[in-house]
PyMOL Python script that loads the backbone (N, CA, C, O; Angstrom):
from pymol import cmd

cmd.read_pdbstr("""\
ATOM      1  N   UNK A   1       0.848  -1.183   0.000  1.00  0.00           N
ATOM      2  CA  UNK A   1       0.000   0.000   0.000  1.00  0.00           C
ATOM      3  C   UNK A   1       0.892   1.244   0.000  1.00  0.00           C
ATOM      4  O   UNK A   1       1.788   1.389   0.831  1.00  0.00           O
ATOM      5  N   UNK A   2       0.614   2.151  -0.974  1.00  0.00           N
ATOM      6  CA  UNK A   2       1.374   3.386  -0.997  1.00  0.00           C
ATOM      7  C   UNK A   2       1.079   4.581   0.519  1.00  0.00           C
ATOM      8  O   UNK A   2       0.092   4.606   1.255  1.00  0.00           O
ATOM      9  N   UNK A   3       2.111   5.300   0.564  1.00  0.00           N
ATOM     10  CA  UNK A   3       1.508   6.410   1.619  1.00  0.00           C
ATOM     11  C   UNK A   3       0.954   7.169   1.066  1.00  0.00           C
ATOM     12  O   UNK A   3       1.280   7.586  -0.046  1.00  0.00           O
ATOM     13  N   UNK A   4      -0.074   7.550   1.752  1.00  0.00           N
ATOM     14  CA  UNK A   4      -1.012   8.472   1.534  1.00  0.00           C
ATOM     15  C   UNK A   4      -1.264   9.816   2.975  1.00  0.00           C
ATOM     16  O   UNK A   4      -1.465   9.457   4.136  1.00  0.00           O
ATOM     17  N   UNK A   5      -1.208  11.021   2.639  1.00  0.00           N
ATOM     18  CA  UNK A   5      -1.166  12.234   3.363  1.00  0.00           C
ATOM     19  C   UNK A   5      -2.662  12.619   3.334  1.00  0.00           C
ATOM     20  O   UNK A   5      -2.966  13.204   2.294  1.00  0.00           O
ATOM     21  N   UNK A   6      -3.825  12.413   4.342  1.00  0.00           N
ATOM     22  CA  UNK A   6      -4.942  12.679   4.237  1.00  0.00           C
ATOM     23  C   UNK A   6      -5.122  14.223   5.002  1.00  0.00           C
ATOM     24  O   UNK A   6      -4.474  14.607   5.976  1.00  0.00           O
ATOM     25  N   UNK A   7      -5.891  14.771   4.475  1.00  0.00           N
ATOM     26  CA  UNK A   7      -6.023  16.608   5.727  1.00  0.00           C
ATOM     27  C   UNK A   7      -7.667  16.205   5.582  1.00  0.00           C
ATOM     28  O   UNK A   7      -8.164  15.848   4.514  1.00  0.00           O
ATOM     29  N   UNK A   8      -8.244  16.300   6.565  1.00  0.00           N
ATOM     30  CA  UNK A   8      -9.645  16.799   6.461  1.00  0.00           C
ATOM     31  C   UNK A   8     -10.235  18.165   7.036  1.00  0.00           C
ATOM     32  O   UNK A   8     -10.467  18.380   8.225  1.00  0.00           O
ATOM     33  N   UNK A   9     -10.349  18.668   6.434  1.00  0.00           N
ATOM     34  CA  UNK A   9     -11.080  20.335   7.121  1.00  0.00           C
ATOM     35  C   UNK A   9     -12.632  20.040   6.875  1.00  0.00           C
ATOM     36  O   UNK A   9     -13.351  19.634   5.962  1.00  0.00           O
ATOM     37  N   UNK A  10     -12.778  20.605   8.602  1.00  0.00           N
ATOM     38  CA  UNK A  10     -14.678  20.312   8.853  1.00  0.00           C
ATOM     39  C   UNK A  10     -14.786  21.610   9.710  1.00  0.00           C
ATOM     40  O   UNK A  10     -13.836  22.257  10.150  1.00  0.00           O
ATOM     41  N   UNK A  11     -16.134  21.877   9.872  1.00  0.00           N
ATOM     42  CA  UNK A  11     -16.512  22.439  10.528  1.00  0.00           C
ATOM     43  C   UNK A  11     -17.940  21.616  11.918  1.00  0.00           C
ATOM     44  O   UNK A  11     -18.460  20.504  11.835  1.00  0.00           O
ATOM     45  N   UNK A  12     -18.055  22.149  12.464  1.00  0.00           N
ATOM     46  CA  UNK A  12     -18.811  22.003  13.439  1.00  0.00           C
ATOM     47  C   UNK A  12     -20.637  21.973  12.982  1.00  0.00           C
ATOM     48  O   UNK A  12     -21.127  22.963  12.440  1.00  0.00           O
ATOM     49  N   UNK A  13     -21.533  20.658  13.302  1.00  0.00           N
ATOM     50  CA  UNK A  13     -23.000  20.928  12.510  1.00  0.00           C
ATOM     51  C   UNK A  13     -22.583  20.710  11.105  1.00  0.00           C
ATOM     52  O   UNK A  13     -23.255  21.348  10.295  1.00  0.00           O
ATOM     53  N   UNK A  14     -21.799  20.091  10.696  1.00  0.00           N
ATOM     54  CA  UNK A  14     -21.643  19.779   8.982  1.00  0.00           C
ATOM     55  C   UNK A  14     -22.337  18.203   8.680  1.00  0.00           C
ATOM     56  O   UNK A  14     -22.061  17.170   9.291  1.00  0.00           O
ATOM     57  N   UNK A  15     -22.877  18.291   8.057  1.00  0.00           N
ATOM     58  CA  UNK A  15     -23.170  16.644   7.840  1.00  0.00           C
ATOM     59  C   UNK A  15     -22.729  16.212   6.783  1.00  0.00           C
ATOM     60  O   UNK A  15     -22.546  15.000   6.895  1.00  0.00           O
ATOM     61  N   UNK A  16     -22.351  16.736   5.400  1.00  0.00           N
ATOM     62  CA  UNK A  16     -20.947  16.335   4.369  1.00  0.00           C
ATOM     63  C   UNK A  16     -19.732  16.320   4.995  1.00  0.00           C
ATOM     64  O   UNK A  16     -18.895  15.630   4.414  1.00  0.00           O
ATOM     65  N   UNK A  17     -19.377  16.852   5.977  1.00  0.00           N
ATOM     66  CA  UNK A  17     -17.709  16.613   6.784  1.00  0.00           C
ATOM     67  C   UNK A  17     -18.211  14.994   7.556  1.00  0.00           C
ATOM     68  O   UNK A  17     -17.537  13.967   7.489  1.00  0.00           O
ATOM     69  N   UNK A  18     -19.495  15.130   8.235  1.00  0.00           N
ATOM     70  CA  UNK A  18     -20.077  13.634   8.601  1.00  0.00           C
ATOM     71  C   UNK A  18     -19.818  12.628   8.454  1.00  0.00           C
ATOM     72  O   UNK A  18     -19.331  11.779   9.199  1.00  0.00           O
ATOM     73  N   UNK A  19     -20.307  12.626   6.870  1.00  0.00           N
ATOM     74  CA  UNK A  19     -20.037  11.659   5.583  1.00  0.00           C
ATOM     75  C   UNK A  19     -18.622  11.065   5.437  1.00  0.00           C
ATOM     76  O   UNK A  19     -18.191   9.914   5.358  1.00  0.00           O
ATOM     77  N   UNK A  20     -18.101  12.208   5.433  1.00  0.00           N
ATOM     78  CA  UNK A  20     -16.172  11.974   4.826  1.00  0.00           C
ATOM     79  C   UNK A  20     -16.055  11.280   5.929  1.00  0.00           C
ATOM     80  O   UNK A  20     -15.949  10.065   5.764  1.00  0.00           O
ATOM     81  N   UNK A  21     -16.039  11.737   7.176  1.00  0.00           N
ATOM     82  CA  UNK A  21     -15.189  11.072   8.165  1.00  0.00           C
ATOM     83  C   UNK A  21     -16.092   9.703   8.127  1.00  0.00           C
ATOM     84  O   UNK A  21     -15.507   8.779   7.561  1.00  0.00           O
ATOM     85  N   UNK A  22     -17.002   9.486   8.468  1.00  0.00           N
ATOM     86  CA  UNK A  22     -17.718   8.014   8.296  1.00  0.00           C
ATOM     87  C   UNK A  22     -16.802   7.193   7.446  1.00  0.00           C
ATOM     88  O   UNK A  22     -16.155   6.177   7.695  1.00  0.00           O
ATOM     89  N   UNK A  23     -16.965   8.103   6.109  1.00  0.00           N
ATOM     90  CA  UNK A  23     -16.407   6.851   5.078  1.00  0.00           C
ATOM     91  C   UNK A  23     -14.911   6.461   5.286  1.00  0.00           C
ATOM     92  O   UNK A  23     -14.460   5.318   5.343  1.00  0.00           O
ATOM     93  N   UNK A  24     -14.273   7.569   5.382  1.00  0.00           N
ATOM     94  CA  UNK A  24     -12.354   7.472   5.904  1.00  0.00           C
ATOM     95  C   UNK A  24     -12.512   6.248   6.864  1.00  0.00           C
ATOM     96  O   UNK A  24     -12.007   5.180   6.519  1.00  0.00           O
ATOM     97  N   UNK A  25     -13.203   6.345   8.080  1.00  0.00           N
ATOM     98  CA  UNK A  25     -13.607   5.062   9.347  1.00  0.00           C
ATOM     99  C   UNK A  25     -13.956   4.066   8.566  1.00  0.00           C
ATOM    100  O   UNK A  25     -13.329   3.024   8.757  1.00  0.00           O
ATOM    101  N   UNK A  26     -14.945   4.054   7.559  1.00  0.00           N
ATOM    102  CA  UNK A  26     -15.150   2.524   7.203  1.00  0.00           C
ATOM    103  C   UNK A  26     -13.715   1.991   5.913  1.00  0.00           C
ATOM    104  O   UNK A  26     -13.313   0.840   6.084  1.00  0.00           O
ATOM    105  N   UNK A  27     -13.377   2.397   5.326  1.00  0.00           N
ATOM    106  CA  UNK A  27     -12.032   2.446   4.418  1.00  0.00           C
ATOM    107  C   UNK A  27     -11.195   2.178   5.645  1.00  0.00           C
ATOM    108  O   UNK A  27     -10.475   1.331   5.116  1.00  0.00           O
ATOM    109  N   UNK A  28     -10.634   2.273   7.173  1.00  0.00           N
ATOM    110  CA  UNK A  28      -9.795   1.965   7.672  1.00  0.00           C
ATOM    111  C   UNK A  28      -8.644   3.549   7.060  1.00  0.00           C
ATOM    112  O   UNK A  28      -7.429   3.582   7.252  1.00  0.00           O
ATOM    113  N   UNK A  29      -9.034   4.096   6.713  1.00  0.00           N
ATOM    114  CA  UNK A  29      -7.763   5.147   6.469  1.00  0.00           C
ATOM    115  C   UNK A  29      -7.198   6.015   7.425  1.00  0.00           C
ATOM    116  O   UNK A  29      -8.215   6.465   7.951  1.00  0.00           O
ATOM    117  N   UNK A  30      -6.235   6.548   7.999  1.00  0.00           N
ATOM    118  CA  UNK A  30      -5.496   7.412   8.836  1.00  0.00           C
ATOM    119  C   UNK A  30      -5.767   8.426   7.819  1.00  0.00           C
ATOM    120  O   UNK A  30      -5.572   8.276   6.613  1.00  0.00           O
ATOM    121  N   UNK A  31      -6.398   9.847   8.600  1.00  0.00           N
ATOM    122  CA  UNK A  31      -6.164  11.111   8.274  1.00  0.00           C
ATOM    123  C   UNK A  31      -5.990  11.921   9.378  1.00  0.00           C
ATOM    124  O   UNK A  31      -5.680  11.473  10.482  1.00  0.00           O
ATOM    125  N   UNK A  32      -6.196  13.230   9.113  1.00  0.00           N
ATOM    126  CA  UNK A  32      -6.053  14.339   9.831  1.00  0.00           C
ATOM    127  C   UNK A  32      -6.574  15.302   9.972  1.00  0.00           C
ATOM    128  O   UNK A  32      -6.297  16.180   9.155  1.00  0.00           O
ATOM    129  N   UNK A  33      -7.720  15.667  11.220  1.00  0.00           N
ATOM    130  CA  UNK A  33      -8.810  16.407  11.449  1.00  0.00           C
ATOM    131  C   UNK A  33      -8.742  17.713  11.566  1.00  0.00           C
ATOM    132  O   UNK A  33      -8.750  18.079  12.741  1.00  0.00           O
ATOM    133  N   UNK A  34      -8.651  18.930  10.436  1.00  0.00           N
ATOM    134  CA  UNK A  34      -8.487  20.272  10.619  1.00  0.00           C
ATOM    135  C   UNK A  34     -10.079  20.673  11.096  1.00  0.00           C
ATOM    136  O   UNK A  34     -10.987  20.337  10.335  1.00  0.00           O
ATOM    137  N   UNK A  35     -10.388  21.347  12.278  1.00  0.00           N
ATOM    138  CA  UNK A  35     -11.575  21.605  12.573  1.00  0.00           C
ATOM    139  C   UNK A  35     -12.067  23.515  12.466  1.00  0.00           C
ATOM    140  O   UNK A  35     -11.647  24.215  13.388  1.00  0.00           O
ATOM    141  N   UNK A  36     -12.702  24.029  11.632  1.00  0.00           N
ATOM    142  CA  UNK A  36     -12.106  25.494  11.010  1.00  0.00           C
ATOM    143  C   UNK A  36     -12.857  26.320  11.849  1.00  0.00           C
ATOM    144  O   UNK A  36     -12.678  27.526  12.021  1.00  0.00           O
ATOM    145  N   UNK A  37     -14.216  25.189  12.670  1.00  0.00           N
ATOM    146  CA  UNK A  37     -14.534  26.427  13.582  1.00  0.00           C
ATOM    147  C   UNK A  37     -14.208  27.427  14.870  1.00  0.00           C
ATOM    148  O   UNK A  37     -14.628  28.466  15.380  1.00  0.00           O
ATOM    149  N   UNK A  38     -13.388  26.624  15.016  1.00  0.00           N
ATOM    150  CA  UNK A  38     -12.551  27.845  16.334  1.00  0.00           C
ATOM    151  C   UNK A  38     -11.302  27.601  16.289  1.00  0.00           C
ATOM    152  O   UNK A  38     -10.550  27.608  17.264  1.00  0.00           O
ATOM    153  N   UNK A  39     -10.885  27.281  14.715  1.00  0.00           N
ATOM    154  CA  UNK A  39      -9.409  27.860  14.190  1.00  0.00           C
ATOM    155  C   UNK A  39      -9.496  28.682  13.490  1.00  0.00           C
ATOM    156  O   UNK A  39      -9.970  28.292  12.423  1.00  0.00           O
ATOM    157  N   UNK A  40      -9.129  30.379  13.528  1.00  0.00           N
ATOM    158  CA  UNK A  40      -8.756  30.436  12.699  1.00  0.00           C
ATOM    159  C   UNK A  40      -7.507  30.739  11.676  1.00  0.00           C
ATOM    160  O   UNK A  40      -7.414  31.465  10.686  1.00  0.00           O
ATOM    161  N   UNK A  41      -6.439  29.723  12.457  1.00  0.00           N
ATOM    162  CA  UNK A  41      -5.261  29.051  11.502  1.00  0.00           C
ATOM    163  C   UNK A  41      -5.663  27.936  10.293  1.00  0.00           C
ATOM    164  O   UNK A  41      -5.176  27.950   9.163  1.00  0.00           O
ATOM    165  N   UNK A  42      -6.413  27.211  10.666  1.00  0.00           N
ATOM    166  CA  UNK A  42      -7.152  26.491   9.541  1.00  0.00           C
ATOM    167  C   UNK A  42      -7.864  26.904   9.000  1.00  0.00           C
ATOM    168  O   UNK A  42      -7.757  26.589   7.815  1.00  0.00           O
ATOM    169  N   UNK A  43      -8.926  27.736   9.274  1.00  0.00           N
ATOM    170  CA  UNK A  43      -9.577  28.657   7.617  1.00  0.00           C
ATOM    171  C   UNK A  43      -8.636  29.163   7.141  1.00  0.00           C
ATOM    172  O   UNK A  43      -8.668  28.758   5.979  1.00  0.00           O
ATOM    173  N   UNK A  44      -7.518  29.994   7.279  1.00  0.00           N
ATOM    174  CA  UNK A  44      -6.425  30.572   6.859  1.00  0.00           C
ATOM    175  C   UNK A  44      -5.912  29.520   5.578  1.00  0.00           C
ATOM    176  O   UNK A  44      -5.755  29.847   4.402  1.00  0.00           O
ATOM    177  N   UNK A  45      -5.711  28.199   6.171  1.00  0.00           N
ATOM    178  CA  UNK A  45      -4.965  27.378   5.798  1.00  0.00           C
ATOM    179  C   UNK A  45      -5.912  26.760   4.172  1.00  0.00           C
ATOM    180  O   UNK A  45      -5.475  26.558   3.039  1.00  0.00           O
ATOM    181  N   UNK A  46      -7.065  26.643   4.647  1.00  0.00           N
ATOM    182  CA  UNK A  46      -8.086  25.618   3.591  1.00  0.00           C
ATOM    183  C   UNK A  46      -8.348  27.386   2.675  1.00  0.00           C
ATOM    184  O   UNK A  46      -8.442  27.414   1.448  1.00  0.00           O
ATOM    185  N   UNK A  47      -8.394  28.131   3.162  1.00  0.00           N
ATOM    186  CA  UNK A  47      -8.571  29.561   2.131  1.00  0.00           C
ATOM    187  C   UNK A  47      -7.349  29.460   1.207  1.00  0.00           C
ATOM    188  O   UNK A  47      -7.529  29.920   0.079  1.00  0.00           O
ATOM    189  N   UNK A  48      -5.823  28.809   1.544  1.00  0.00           N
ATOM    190  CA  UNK A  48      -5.076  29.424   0.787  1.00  0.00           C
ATOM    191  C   UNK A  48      -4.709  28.281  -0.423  1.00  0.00           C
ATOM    192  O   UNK A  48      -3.689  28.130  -1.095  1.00  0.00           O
ATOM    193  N   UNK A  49      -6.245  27.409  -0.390  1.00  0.00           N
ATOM    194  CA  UNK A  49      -6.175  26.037  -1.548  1.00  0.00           C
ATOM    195  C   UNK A  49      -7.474  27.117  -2.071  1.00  0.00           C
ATOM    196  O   UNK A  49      -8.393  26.401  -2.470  1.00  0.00           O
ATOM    197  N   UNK A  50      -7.746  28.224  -2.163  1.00  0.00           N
ATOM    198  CA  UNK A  50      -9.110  29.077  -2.866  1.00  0.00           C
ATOM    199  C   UNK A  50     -10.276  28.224  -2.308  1.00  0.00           C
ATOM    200  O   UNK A  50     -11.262  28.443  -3.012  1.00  0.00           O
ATOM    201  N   UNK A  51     -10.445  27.689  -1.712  1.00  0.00           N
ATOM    202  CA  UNK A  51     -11.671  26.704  -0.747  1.00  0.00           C
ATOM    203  C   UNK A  51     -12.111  27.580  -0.071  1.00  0.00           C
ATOM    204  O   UNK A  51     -11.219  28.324   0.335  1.00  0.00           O
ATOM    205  N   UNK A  52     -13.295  27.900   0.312  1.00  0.00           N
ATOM    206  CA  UNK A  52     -14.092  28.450   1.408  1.00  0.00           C
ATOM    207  C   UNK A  52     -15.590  27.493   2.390  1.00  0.00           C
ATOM    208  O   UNK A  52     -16.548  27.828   3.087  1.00  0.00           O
ATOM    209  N   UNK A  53     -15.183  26.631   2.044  1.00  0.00           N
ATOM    210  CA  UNK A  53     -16.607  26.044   2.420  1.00  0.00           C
ATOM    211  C   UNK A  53     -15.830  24.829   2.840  1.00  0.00           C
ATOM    212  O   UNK A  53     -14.622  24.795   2.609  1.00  0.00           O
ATOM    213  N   UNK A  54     -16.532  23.668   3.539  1.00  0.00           N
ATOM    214  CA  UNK A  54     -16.460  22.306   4.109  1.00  0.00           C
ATOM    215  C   UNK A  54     -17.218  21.235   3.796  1.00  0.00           C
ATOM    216  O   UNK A  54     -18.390  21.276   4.172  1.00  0.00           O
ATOM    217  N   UNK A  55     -16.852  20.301   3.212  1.00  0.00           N
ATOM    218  CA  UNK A  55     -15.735  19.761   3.466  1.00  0.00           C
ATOM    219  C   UNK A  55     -14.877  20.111   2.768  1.00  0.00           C
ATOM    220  O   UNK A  55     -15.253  20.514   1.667  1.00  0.00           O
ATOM    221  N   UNK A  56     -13.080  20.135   3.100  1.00  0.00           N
ATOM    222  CA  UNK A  56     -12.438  19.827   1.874  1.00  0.00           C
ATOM    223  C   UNK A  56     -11.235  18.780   2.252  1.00  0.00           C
ATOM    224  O   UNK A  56     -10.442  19.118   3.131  1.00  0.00           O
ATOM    225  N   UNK A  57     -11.066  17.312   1.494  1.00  0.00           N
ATOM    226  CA  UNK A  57     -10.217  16.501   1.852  1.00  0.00           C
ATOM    227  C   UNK A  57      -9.174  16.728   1.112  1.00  0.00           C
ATOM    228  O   UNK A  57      -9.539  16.712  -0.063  1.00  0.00           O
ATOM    229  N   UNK A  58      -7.806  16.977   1.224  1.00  0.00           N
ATOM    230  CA  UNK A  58      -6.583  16.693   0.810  1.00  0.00           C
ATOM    231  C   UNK A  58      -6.179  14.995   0.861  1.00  0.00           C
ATOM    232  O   UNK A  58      -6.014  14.281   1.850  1.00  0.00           O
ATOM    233  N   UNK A  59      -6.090  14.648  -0.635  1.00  0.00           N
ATOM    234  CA  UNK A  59      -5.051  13.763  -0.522  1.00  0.00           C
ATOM    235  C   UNK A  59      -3.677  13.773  -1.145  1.00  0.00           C
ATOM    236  O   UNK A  59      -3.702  13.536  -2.353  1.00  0.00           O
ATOM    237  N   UNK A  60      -2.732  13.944  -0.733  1.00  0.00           N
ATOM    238  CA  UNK A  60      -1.441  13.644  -1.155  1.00  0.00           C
ATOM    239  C   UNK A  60      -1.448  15.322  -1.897  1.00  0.00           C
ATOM    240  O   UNK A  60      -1.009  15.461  -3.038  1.00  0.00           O
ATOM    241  N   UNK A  61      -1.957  16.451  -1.154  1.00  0.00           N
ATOM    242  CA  UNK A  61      -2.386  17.376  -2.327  1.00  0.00           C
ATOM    243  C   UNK A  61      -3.488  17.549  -3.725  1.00  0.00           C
ATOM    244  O   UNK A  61      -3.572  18.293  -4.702  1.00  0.00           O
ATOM    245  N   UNK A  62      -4.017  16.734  -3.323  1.00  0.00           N
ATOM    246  CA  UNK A  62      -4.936  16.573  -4.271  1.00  0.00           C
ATOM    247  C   UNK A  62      -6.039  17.154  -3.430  1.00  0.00           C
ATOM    248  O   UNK A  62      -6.366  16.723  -2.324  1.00  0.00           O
ATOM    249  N   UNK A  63      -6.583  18.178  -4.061  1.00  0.00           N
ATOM    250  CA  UNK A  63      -8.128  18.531  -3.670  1.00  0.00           C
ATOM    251  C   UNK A  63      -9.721  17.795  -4.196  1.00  0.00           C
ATOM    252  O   UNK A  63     -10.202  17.514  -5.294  1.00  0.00           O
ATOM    253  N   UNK A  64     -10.187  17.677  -2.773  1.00  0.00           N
ATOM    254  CA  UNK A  64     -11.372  16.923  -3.319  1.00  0.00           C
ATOM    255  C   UNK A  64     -12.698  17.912  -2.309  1.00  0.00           C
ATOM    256  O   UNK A  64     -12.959  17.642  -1.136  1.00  0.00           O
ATOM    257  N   UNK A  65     -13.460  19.187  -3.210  1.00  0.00           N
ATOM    258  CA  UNK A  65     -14.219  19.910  -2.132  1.00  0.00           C
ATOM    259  C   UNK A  65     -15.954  19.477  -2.064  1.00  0.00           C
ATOM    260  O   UNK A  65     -16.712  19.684  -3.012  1.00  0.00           O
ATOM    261  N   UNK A  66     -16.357  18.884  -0.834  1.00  0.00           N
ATOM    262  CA  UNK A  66     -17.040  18.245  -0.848  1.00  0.00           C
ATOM    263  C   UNK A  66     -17.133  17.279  -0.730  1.00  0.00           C
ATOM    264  O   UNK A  66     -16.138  16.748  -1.222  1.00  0.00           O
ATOM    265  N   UNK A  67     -18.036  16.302  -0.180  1.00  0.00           N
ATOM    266  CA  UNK A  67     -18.141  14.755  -0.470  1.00  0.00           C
ATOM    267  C   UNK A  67     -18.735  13.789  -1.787  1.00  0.00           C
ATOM    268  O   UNK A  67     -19.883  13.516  -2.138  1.00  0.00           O
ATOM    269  N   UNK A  68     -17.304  13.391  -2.364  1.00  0.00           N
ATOM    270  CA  UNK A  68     -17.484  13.089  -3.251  1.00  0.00           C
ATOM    271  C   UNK A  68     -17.058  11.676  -3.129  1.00  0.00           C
ATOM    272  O   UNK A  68     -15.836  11.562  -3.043  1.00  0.00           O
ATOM    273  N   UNK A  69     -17.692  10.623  -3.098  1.00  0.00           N
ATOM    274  CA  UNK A  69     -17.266   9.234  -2.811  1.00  0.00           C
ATOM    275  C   UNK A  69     -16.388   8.821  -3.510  1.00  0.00           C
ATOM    276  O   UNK A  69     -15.235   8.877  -3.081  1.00  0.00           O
ATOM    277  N   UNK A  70     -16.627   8.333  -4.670  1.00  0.00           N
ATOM    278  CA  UNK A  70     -15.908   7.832  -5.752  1.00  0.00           C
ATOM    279  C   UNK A  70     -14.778   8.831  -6.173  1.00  0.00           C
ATOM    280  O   UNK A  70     -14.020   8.113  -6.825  1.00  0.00           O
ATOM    281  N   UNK A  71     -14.213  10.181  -6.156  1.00  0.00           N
ATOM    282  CA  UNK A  71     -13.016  10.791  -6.613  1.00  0.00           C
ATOM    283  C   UNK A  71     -12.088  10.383  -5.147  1.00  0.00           C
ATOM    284  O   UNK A  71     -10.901  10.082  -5.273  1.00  0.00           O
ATOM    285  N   UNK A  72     -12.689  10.403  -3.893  1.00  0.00           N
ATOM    286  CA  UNK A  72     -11.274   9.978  -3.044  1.00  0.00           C
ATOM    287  C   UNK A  72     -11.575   9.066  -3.055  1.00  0.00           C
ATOM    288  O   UNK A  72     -10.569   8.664  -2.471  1.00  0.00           O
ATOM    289  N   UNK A  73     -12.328   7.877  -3.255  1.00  0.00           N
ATOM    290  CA  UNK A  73     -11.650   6.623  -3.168  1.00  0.00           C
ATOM    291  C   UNK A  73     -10.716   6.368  -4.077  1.00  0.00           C
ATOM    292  O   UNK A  73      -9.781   5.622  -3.787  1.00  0.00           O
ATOM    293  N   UNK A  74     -10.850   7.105  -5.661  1.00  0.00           N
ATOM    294  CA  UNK A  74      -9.991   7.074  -6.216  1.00  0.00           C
ATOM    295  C   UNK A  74      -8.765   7.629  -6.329  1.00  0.00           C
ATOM    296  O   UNK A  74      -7.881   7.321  -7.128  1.00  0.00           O
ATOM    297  N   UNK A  75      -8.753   8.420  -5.535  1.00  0.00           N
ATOM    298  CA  UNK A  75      -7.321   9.248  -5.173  1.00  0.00           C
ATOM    299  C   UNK A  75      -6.558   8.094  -4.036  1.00  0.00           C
ATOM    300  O   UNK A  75      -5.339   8.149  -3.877  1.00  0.00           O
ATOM    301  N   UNK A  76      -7.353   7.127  -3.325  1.00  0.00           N
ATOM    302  CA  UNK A  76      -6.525   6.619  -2.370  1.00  0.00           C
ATOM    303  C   UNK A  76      -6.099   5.534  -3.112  1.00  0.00           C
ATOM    304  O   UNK A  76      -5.150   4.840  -2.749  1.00  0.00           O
ATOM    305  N   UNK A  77      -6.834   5.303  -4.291  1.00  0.00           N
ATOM    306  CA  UNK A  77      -6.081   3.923  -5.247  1.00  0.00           C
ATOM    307  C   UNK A  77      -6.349   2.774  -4.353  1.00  0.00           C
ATOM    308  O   UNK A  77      -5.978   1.644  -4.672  1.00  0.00           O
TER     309      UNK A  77
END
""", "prot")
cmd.dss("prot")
cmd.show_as("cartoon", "prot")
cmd.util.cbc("prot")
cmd.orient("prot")
């Protein structure tokens, strides 16, 4: 299995950030929970990929905004 660098940016009351993390848990994948509502170093951070909204998953640098099943499963190969 290759490495893979997961970021997840959520906010708080999201139910598409919900989704992602559900599915990451059932996939067994290690990521990493940016939470943007009482950071704001992480809106900073997900603003400077032009993103403004939640979800947005990084893989390996790859942007995926929104829950989109099938593009990160396919990004995790």
């Amino acid at each position: 299995m290759r490495h893979r660098e997961v970021e997840v940016y959520i906010s708080d009351d999201c139910r598409q950030c919900e989704q992602v993390i559900d599915q990451l848990k059932k996939w067994n994948i290690h990521y990493t929970v940016k939470n943007i509502t009482n950071s704001p170093a992480f809106l900073k951070e997900m603003q400077a990929h032009s993103i403004y909204s939640v979800p947005l998953v990084l893989i390996n640098g790859e942007k995926v905004h929104g829950f989109q099943k099938d593009r990160i499963q396919q990004l995790l190969g």
